[in-house]
C-alpha positions in Angstrom: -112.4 -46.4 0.4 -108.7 -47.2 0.0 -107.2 -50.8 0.0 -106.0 -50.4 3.4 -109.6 -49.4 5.0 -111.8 -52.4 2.7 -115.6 -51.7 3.7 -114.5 -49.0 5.7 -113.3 -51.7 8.4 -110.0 -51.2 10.7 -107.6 -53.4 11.1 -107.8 -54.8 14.4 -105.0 -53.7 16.9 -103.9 -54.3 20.0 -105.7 -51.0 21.4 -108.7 -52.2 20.3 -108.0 -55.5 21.9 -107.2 -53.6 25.0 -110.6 -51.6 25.0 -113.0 -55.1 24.4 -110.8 -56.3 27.7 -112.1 -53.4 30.0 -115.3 -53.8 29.0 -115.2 -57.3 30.2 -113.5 -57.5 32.7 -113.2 -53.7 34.0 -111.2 -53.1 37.0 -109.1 -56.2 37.0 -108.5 -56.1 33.2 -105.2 -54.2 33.7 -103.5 -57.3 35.9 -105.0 -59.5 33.1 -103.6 -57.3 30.3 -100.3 -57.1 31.4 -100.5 -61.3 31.7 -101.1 -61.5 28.2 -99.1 -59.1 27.2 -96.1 -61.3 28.9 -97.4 -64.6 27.9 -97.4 -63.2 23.8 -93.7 -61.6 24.3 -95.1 -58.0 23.8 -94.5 -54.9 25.3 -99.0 -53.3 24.5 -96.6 -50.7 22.0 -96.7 -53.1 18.8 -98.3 -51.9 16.2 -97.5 -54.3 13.1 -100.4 -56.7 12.4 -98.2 -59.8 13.8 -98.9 -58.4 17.3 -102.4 -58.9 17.9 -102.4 -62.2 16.1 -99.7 -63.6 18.7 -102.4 -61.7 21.4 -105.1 -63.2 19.9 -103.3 -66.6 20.0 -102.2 -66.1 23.3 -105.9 -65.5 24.4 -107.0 -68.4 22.8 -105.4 -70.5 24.7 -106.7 -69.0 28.3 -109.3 -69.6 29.9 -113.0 -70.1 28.5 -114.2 -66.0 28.4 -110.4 -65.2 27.1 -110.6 -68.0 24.6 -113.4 -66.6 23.0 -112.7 -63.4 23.1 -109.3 -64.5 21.2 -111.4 -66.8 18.5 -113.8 -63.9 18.1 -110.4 -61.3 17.7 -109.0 -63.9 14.9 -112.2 -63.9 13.4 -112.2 -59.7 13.0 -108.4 -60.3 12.1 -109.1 -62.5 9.2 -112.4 -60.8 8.2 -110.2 -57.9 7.6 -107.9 -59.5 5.7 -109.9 -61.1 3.4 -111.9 -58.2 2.8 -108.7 -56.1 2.1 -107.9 -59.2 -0.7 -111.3 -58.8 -2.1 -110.7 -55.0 -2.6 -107.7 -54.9 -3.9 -108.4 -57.6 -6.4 -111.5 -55.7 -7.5 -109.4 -52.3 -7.8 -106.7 -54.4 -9.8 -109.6 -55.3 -12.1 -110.7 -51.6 -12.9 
């Protein structure tokens, strides 16, 4: 495990984001992709950690299934970053 895979997690990205979309909403997630993609300012080629944090933003605000599908991105988001804190503080310790 390095600092930048904590608990052998991945940072959540907008291709991941992308995938969770067709499984919900299949066929008519590419119209509903590109919306967001608009809406947040990006181009679905980001791939610094700021992007899927506007995304997830950007889907929080939508309506109720997009909503919480953008909470429950925010919550990998942070999960990730707080475990990536906890390991690097316990590999500064060692």
């Amino acid at each position: 495990m390095t600092s930048d895979d904590p608990y052998h997690m991945r940072r959540p990205d907008l291709a991941e984001a992308k995938a969770a979309l067709e499984q919900l909403y299949g066929h008519t997630s590419a119209e509903i992709w590109q919306r967001l993609l608009t809406q947040s300012g990006l181009t679905g080629k980001e791939t610094d950690p700021d992007a899927v944090r506007r995304l997830a933003d950007t889907m929080a605000a939508s309506d109720p299934v997009l909503a919480l599908s953008g909470r429950a991105l925010m919550i990998r988001i942070k999960s990730y970053e707080y475990l990536q804190a906890a390991a690097s503080a316990v590999a500064d310790a060692r």
